[in-house]
N, C-alpha and C positions, 0 to 999 in steps of 0.2 A: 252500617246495618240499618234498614230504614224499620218504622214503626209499623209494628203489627197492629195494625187499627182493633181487628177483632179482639182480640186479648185483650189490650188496653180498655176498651169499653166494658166489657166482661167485667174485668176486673173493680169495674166502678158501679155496674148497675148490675153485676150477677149474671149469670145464666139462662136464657129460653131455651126450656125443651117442649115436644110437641111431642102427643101420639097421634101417629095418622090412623083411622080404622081401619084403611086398605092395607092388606098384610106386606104387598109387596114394597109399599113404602114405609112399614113399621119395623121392617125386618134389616134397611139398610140408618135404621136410626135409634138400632135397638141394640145390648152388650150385655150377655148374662154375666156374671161373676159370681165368686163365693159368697159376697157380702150380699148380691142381692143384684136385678136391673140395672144397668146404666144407658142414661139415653143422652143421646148425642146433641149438645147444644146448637142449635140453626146460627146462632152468630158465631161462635169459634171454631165449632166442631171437635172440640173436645167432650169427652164423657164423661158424665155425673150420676152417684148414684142418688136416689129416692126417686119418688113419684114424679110425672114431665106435669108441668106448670099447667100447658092444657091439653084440651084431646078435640078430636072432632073432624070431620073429612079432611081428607089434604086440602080440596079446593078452597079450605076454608080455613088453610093455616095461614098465620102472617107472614108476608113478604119484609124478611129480617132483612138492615141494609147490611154489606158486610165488607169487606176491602176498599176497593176505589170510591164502593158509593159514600160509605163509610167517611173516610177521608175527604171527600167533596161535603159530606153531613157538616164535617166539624169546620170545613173553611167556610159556608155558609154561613152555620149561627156566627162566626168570626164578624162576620160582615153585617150578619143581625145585629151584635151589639153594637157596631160599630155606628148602625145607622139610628139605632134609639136613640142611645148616647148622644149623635149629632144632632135627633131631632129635641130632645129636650133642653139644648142649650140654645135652638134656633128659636120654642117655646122663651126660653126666656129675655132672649131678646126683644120678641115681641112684644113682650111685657111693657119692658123697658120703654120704648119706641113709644108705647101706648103710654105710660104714665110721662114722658116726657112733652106727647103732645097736650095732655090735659095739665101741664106747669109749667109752658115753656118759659111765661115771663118774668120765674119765680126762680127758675134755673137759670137763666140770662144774670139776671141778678146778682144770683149767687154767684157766678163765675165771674164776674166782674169785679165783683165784692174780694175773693180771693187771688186775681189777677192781681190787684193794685197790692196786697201785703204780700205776695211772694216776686213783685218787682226788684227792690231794693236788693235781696238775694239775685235774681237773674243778672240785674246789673255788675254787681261785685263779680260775678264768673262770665262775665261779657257774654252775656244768653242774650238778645233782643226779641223780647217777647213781642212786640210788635207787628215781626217778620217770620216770625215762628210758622212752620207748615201745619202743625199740631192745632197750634191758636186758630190759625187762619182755617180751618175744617170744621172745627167747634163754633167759630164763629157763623158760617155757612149754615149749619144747621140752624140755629136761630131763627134763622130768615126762613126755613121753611113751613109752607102753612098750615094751622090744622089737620087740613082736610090730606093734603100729601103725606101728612106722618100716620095718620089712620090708615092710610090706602099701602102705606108701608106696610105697617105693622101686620095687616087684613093677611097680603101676600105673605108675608112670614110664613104665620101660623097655618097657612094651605101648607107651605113649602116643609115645616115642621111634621104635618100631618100626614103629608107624602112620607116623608122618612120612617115615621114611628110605624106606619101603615107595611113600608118594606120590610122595617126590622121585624116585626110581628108573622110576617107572612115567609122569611125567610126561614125565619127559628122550626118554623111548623114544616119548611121544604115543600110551599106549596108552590107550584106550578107557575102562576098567576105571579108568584111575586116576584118569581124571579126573569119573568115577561118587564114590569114593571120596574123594577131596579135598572137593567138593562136600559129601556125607554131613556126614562127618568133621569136617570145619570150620564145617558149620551149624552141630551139637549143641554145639558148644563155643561159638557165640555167646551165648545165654544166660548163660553162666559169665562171659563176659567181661565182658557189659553189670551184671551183678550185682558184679564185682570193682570196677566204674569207682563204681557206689553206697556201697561202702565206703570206698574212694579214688581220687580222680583222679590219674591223672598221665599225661605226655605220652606215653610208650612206649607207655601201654593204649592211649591214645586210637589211637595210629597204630596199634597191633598191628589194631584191631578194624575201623580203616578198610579196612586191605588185606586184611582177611580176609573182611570184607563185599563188595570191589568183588572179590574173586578168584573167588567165590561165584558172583556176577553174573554176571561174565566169561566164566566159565568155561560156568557153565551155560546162556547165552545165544549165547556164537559156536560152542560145541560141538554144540549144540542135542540137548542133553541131555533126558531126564523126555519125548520128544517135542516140546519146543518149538518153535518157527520149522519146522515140518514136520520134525523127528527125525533118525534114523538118517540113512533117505532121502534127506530134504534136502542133509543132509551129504555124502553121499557124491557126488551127484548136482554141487554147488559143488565138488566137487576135480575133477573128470572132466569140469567145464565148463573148466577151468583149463587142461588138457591141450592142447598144441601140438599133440598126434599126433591130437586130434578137430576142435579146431581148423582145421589147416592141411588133413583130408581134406578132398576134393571131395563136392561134392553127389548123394547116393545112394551111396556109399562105407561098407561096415560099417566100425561106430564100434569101434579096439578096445577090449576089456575088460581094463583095465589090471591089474595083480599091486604089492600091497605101498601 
């Protein structure tokens, strides 16, 4: 049985009723009872009684999401937090990168300083620290200058900013970000699939899965680049969704919904 997206949200944030002033769209959104009015919620379509939340021309009712678009609402923020979240850890690598260029010769030190007392253990469990791949990356970065770990760090925090920029704009299901997300997250497949050549491991593999089917997803039920008939299409499937076009009668202007 799959998930009634409308109920489910209902159920979490209430109810939207609407009176239209046009009678012939008040009339299919309206349920007298003994107890009194009940008006028809635009996200579930079920009826509630008391007074509808607001009133005002149809043209000028909100465009509730409701089913698939629904559904697509909640995979999106899915992938909004997804990408704060990455951008706030990418934030603090930055950091990182940044304080370690202003100590590098202070962290050399230190790391040397603790190499020689955790030898004697390495030794006893025939670990060669010496030979170590771990050691030998750590040591590499030492060697790099100033000015390369600034110019590291600089790129991060774009790259962090790009994320938190998507997450933000995703949550909101604006247009623009999900152009962006898209982009953004192509160019970097490349990188990813070139990273898994060097080394495999699990994390890459999932990172690049979900960034390839987000990709898809995204550009395919948005109907992005024009796809599945574009902008149009799109718009055209949320305004089929509408209760308030729905429920009018035949020969009834359809209204032009806001938001």
């Amino acid at each position: 049985m799959g998930i009634d997206w409308n109920r489910r949200t209902c159920a979490r944030r209430g109810h939207l009723t609407y009176l239209p002033h046009e009678e012939h769209h008040r009339a299919a959104l309206r349920a007298a009872t003994a107890a009194g009015d009940a008006w028809r919620c635009l996200r579930c379509g079920d009826f509630t009684l008391g007074p509808p939340h607001r009133s005002g021309p149809a043209a000028e009712a909100p465009l509730v999401p409701r089913g698939k678009v629904l559904r697509d609402l909640f995979i999106l923020r899915f992938l909004a937090v997804e990408r704060a979240v990455r951008g706030v850890f990418i934030v603090l690598a930055a950091v990182a990168v940044w304080q370690f260029s202003n100590s590098q010769d202070a962290v050399r030190r230190f790391f040397d300083q603790n190499l020689d007392a955790v030898r004697p253990v390495a030794v006893h469990f025939h670990y060669d620290l010496d030979h170590s791949p771990v050691v030998d990356t750590i040591r590499k970065t030492f060697g790099y200058h100033h000015s390369t770990l600034v110019l590291v760090a600089s790129l991060l925090l774009v790259y962090a900013l790009v994320e938190i920029v998507e997450g933000v704009g995703l949550w909101r299901a604006k247009r623009w970000a999900e152009y962006l997300t898209v982009v953004a997250t192509a160019a970097f497949l490349p990188l990813e699939i070139y990273e898994l050549t060097e080394k495999v491991s699990w994390l890459k593999i999932a990172t690049l899965v979900i960034n390839i089917l987000a990709v898809l997803y995204i550009a395919f039920a948005k109907r992005l680049f024009g796809l599945r008939g574009g902008r149009a299409a799109f718009d055209a499937e949320r305004r089929s969704a509408s209760l308030l076009e729905a429920g009018a009668p035949d020969g009834a202007p359809a209204p032009a919904h806001h938001g």
